[in-house]
N, C-alpha and C positions, 0 to 999 in steps of 0.2 A: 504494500500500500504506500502511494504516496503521501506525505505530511500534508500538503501544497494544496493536494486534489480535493476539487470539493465535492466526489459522487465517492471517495475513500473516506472522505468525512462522514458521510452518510451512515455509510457501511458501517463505521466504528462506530456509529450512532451520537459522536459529537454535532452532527447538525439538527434537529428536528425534521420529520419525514411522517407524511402518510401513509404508512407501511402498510399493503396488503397481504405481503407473502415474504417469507424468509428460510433460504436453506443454508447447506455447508457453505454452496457455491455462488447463492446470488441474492442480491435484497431486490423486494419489486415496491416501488410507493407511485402514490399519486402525482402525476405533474403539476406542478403549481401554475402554467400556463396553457391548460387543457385547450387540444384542436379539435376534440371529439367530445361526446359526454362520458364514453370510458377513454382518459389516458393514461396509461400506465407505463412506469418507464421499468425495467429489467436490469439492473449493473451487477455485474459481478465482482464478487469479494475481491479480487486479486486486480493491480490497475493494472490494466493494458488497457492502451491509449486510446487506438482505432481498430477497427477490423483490417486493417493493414499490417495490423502490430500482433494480430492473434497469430499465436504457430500452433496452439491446441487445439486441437478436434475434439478433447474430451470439455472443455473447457467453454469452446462453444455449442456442443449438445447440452451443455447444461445450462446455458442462458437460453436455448430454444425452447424446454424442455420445461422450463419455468414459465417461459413465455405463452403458450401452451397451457400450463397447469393453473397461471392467474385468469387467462381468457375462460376457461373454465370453470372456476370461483365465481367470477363475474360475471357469468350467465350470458355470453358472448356466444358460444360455439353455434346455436343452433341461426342465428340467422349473420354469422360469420365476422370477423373483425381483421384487422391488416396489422403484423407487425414491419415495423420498417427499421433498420439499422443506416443512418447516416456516416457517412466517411467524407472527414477531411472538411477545408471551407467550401467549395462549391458545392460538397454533397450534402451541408448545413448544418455540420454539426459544430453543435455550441464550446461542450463540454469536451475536453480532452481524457476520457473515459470511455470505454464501449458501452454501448447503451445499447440496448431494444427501445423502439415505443411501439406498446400492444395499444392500437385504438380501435372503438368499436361504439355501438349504438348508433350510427345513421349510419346512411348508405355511403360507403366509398365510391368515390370516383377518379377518373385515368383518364391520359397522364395525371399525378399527384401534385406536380409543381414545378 
């Protein structure tokens, strides 16, 4: 974890957070900027930066896997929800953390942005 990072912050639970779901591997809490009426973000315990920076495979089935396991707490599955993982500035990512955002409750639409 980084000292610096502030979705490591989270994770060590030095920040305040809407936690829905919490394993070995990942915290999931509500976004404080919701683009859906379910947003939930996915970070995992260990900081790696972007999806560019991941070299695990086990590492990222368990941030899917949670992703997946909060949509289905949240009563998402059955009429479907989108996660998205952003990389880098152009791809809009804010936070230098891997993140998921599982969002759901209205209808998605394509292209996203």
């Amino acid at each position: 974890m980084s000292k610096d990072c502030l979705f490591c912050r989270v994770a060590k639970g030095e920040i305040p957070a809407d936690i829905v779901m919490q394993n070995d591997d990942a915290v999931a809490f509500r976004d404080i900027s919701p683009r859906a009426p379910t947003h939930i973000l996915v970070i995992s315990r260990k900081h790696i930066e972007s999806l560019e920076h991941a070299d695990d495979s086990v590492d990222l089935g368990a941030l899917l896997r949670t992703a997946a396991d909060v949509a289905r707490k949240e009563g998402l599955v059955d009429a479907g929800y989108r996660v998205v993982i952003n990389t880098g500035a152009h791809g809009g990512q804010t936070v230098d953390h891997l993140h998921l955002h599982v969002l759901g409750g209205r209808q998605m639409t394509w292209p996203p942005g």
